[in-house]
C-alpha positions as CSV (number, residue, x, y, z in Angstrom):
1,X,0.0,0.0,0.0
2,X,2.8,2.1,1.2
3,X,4.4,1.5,-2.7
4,X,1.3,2.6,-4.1
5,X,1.3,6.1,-2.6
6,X,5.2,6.6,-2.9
7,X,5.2,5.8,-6.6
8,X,1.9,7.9,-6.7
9,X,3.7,11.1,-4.9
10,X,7.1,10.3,-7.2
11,X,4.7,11.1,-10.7
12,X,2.8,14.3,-8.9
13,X,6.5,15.5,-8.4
14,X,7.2,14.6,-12.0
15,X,4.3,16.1,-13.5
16,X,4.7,19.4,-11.3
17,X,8.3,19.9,-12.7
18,X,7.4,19.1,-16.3
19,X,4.8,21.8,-15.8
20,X,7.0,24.8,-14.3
21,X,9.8,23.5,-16.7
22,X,7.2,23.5,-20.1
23,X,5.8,27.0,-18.2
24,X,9.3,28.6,-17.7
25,X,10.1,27.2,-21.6
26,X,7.4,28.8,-23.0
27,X,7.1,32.3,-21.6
28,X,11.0,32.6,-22.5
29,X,10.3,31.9,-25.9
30,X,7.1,33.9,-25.8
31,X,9.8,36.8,-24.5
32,X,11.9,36.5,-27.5
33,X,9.3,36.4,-30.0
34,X,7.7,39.4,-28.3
35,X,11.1,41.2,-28.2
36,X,11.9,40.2,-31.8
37,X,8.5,42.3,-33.0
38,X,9.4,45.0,-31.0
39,X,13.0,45.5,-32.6
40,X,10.8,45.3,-36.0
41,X,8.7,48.4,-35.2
42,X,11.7,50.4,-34.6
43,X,12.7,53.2,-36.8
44,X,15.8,51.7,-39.0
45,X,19.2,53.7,-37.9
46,X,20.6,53.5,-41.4
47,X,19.9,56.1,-44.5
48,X,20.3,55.0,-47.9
49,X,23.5,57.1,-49.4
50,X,23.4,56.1,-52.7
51,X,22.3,52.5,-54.4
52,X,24.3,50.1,-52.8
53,X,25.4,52.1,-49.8
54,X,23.7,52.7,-46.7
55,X,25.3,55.5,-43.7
56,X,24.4,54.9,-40.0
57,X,23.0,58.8,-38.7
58,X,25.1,61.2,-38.4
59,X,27.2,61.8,-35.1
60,X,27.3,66.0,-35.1
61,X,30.2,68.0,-33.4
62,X,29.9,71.4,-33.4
63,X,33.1,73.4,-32.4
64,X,32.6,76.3,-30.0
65,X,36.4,78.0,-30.8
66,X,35.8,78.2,-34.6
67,X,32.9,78.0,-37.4
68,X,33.8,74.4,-37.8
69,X,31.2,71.4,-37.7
70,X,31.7,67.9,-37.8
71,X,29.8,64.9,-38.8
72,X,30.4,61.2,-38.1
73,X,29.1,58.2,-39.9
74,X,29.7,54.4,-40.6
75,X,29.5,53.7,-44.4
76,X,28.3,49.9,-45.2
77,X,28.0,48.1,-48.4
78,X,28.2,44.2,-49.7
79,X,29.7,43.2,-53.0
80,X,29.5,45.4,-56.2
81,X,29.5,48.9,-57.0
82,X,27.9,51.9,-55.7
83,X,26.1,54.4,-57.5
84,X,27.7,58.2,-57.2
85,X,28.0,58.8,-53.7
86,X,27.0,62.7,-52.8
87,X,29.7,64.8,-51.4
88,X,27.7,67.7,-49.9
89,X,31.4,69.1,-48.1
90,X,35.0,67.4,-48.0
91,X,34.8,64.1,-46.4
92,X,38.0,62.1,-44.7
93,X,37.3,58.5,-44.8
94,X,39.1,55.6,-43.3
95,X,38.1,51.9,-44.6
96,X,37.7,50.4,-41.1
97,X,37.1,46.8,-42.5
98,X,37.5,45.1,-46.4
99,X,39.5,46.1,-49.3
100,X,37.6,48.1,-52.1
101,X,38.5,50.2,-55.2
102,X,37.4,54.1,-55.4
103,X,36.9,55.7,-58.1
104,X,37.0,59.8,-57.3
105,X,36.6,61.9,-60.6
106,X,37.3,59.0,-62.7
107,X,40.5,58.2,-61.0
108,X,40.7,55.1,-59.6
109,X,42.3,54.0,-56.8
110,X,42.6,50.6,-54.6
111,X,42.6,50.9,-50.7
112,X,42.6,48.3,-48.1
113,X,42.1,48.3,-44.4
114,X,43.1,51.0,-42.3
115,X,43.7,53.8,-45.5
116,X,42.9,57.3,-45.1
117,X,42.2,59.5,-47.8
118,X,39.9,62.7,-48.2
119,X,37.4,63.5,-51.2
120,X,36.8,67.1,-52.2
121,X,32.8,68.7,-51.7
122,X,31.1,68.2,-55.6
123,X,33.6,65.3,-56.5
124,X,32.2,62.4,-58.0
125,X,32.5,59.5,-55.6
126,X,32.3,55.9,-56.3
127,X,33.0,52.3,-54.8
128,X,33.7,49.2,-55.9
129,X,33.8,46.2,-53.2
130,X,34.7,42.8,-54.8
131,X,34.7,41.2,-50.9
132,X,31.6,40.5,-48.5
133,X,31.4,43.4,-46.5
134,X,33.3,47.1,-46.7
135,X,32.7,49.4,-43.3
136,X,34.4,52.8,-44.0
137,X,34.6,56.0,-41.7
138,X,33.2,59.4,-43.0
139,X,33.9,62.0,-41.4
140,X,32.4,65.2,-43.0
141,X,33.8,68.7,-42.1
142,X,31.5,71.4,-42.4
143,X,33.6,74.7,-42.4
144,X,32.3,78.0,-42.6
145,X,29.9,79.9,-40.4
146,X,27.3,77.8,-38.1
């Protein structure tokens, strides 16, 4: 009799954890999915450039000793070639990750990781990425009065 109730009590223990564990299993999931549709209702962080180029926004920096303003952005692209990139002011870039070919004023020009170089305001700008993924560093220099 005694066996009975032990063996009875062992299952109701059994059953109780599979419950809390299927109960714990699913509200973490039901977290994650919940989560995962939040992060799709958020605003996108990146701007189209150009075709084939997106920037991240702009990080400002406004100087308080001169008329000088700065603006920071990531520059991301996959394989192939990007249409005419606008150059609004003269930019300083730095390819922070890849190897890719520029073409500025129909000069071309290869540059791998970790080059600087600077493009002038109304030049013609292109890239050519032959790899996965390039990740270059703009940083455009606004001079002039605020």
């Amino acid at each position: 009799m005694f066996g009975f109730k032990a063996r009875w009590a062992r299952l109701l223990i059994g059953l109780l954890l599979l419950t809390w564990l299927g109960t714990y299993l699913l509200s973490r999931e039901s977290g994650a999915v919940g989560q995962s549709a939040k992060d799709e209702n958020q605003i996108s962080s990146y701007e189209l450039l150009a075709k084939g180029v997106v920037g991240t926004a702009p990080f400002q920096v406004q100087f308080k000793s001169a008329p000088l303003r700065l603006e920071l952005r990531n520059l991301i692209m996959g394989r192939g070639e990007t249409e005419s990139i606008p150059t609004p002011t003269r930019i300083l870039l730095e390819l922070r990750q890849g190897a890719v070919t520029i073409t500025v004023n129909r000069e071309k020009q290869s540059r791998s990781q970790g080059d600087f170089w600077v493009v002038d305001k109304g030049s013609s700008f292109t890239i050519q990425n032959s790899g996965e993924i390039a990740v270059l560093r703009a940083i455009y220099i606004f001079e002039g009065s605020r």
